[in-house]
TORSEZA-154641 format. One line per 8 residues: their letters; for each residue x, y, z of C-alpha. Coordinates in steps of 0.001 Angstrom, whole numbers, plus 500000, padded with zeros to 6 digits. Each point is the difference from the previous one (the first is absolute). Last residue first. Layout:
<pts>
A> X:Y:Z | ...
</pts>
This chain:
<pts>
XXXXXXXX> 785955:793436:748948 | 503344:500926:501693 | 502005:497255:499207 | 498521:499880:496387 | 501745:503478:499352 | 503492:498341:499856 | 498515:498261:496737 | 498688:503648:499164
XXXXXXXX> 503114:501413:499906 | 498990:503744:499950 | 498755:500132:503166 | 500646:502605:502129 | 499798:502951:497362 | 501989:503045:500756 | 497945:503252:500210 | 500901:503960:499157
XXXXXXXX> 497525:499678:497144 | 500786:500706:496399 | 502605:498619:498717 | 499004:496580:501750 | 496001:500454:498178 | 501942:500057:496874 | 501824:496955:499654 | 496684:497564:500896
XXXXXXXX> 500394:498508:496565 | 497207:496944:499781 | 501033:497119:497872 | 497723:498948:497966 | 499165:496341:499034 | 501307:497800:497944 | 503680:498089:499547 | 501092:497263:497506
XXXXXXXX> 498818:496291:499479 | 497234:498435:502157 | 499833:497159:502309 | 497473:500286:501942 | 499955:500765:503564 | 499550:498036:503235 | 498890:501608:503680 | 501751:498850:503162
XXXXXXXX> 498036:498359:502754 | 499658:501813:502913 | 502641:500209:503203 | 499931:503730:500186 | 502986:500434:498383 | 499774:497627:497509 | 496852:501738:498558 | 502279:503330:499908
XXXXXXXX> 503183:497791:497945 | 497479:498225:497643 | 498674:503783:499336 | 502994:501653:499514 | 501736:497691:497258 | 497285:499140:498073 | 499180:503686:500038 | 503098:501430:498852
XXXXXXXX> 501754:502401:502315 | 499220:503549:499489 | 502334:502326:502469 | 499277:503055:500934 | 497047:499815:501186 | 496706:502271:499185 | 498295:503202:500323 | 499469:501972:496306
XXXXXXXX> 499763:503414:500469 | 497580:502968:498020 | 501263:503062:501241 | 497909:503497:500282 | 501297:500161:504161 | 502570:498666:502310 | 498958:502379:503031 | 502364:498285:501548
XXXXXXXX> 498102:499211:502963 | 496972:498213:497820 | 502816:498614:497829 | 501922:498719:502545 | 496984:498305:501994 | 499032:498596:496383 | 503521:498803:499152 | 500650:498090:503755
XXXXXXXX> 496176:498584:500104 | 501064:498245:496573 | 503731:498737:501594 | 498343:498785:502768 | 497254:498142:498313 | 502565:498198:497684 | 500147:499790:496263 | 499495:498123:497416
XXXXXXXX> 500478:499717:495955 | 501308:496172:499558 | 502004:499438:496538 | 498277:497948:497431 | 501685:497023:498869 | 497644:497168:501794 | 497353:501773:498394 | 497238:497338:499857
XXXXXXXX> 499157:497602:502519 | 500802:495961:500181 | 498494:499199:503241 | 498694:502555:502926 | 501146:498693:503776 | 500675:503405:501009 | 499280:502551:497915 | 498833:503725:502111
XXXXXXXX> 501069:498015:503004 | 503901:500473:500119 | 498783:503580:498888 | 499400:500575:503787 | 497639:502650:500581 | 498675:500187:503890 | 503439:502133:500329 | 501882:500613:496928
XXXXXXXX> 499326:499765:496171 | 498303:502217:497497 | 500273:499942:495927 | 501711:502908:498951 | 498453:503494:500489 | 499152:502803:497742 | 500337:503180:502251 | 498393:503255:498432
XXXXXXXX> 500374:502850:501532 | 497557:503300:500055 | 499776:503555:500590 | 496762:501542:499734 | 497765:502704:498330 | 502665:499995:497328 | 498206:500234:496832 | 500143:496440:498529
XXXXXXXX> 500040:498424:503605 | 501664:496252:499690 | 497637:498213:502375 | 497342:499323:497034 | 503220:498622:498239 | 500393:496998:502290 | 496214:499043:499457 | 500878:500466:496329
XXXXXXXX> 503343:497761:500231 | 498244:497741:502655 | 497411:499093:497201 | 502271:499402:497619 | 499174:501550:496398 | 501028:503570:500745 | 497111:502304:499959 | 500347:501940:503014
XXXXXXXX> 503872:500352:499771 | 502825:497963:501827 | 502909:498543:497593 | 501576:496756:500140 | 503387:499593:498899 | 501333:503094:501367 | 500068:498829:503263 | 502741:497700:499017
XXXXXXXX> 499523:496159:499237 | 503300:498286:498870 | 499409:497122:497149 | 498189:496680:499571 | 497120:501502:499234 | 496787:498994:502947 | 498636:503662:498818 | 500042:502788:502859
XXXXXXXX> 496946:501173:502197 | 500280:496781:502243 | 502849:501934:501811 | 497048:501456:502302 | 498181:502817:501387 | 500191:502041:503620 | 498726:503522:499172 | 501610:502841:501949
XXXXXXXX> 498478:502955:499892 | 500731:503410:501497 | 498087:503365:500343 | 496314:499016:500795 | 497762:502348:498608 | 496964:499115:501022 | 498010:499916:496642 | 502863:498379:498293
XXXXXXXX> 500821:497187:501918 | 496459:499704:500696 | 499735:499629:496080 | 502738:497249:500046 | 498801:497876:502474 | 496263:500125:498788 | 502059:498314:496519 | 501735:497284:502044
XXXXXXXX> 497630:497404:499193 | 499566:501362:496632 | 503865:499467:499151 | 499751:496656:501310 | 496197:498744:498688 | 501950:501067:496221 | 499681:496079:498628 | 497626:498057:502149
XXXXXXXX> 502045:498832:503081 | 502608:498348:502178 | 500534:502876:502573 | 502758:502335:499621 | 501598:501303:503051 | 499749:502829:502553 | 502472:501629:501355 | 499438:504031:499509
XXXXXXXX> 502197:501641:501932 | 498404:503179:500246 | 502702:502891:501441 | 498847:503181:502324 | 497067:498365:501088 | 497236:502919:501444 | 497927:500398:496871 | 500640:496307:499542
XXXXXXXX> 498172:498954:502470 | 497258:502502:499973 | 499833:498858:496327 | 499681:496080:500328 | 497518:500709:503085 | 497878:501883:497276 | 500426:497111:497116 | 499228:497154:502896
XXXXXXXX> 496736:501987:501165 | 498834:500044:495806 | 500568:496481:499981 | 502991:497975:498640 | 498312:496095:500569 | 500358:499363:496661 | 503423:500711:499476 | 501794:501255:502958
XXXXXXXX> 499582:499737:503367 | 501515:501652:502887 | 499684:499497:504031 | 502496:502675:501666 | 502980:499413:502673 | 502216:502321:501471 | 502757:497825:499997 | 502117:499760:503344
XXXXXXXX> 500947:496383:499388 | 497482:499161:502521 | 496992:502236:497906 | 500751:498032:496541 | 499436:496484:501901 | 496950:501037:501759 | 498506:501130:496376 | 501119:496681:498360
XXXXXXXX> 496665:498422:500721 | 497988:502798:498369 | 501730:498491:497072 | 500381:502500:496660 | 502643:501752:501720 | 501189:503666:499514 | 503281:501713:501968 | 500717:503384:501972
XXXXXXXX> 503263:500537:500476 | 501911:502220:502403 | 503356:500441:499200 | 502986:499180:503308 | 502384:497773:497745 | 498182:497043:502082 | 496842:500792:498170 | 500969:499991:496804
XXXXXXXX> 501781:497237:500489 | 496743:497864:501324 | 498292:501676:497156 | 502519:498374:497622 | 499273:496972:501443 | 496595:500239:500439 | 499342:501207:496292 | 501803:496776:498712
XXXXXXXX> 498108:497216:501487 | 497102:501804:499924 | 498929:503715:500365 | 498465:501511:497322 | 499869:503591:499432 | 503090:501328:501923 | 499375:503433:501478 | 502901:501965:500780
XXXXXXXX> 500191:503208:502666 | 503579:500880:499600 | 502592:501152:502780 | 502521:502119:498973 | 503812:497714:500296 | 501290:499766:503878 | 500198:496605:499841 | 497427:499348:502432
XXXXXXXX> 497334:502075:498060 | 497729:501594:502312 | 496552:500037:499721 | 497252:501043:497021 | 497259:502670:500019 | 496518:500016:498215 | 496756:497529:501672 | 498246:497390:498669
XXXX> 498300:497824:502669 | 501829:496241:500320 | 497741:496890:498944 | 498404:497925:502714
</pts>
């Protein structure tokens, strides 16, 4: 049983104006941060695909609404969509690519975009990805990759759809390194694999808590019209990480070629820590594996 739509939000506990945020798509990551959200004293209102998960979304204190997109978007799901987000003060919009025909992201998201618009909404936060940048050996800034409507990556044009040309809304992008914690070992993400490629490319990851940390901080921050990348500190090589995380969980190590030199990007995360008032837990990602 889904929650009935009503205006008003409670109490923040930490004494900050209490928000009314609806996360669109709540999995592994949209719990979590709803969780905080929650705990902080906002009142959230969060989307599932699952009927299942519905239970799960009301015991953390989610008000909980069934939400498809794609091909199951129906003229009911774009008119809950808007009386949701006619009374959300910030979207955070977390919901990732799919493996698909070129451009199914950015029209996937597309009915997101126009109730956006038609209701509104003031903030935005769209959850996207380091994959944006070129595998160059060299330092990734958010510069690198641009977001417009007609930018050749699909999550570059579904980013830019988010980024308001005329200022009906605010919006942040976050770009996020590949995810680890809880449930999401990386000691499993290779284990046992022989003879891969990119031995010499530095590791791009980050941990749960430090990605729930940066959105709660820029939804209370007000931490608007940035585009951020999210990611570690510290890049270790990858046939140097990911023996060490299979070893830690008692799997067998993976094996990489030999190759000369160094490849891959290396994701610069300097200007999301000028801008937010929060310290990263995890930049040592080797320490990380302890709490993964």
């Amino acid at each position: 049983m889904t929650s009935s739509i009503t205006g008003g939000s409670t109490s923040a506990a930490s004494g900050a104006e209490p928000l009314t945020v609806l996360i669109l798509g709540c999995g592994w990551l949209g719990m979590a941060l709803a969780r905080s959200l929650v705990a902080a004293g906002h009142r959230v209102l969060g989307t599932t695909t699952s009927p299942e998960n519905l239970p799960a979304l009301t015991a953390a204190g989610i008000e909980p609404y069934l939400l498809r997109l794609g091909a199951d978007f129906s003229t009911a799901s774009d008119e809950l969509l808007q009386q949701l987000l006619r009374i959300a003060d910030v979207l955070v919009l977390n919901v990732p690519p799919r493996a698909a025909a070129t451009g199914a992201y950015p029209n996937l998201l597309r009915p997101v975009h126009r109730a956006v618009a038609a209701a509104g909404t003031p903030h935005v936060l769209f959850v996207s990805s380091t994959s944006v940048y070129p595998n160059e050996p060299r330092l990734m800034r958010e510069t690198d990759a641009v977001s417009t409507r007609d930018a050749a990556s699909d999550v570059l044009r579904a980013e830019g759809h988010f980024v308001p040309r005329y200022g009906q809304w605010k919006s942040t992008v976050v770009r996020l390194g590949g995810l680890i914690g809880p449930d999401r070992a990386p000691g499993r993400f290779l284990a046992g694999r022989r003879e891969l490629a990119q031995g010499n490319a530095p590791v791009n990851l980050v941990h749960l808590t430090d990605v729930v940390g940066v959105l709660l901080a820029i939804i209370e921050h007000n931490a608007w019209g940035y585009t951020l990348n999210v990611c570690a500190e510290q890049h270790p090589l990858r046939r140097d990480f990911y023996p060490t995380a299979a070893q830690h969980l008692g799997l067998e190590p993976p094996t990489f070629k030999d190759e000369p030199g160094v490849s891959g990007k290396t994701i610069d995360s300097s200007l999301v820590r000028s801008i937010l008032p929060y310290q990263f837990q995890h930049d040592d990602v080797l320490a990380a594996l302890a709490h993964c």
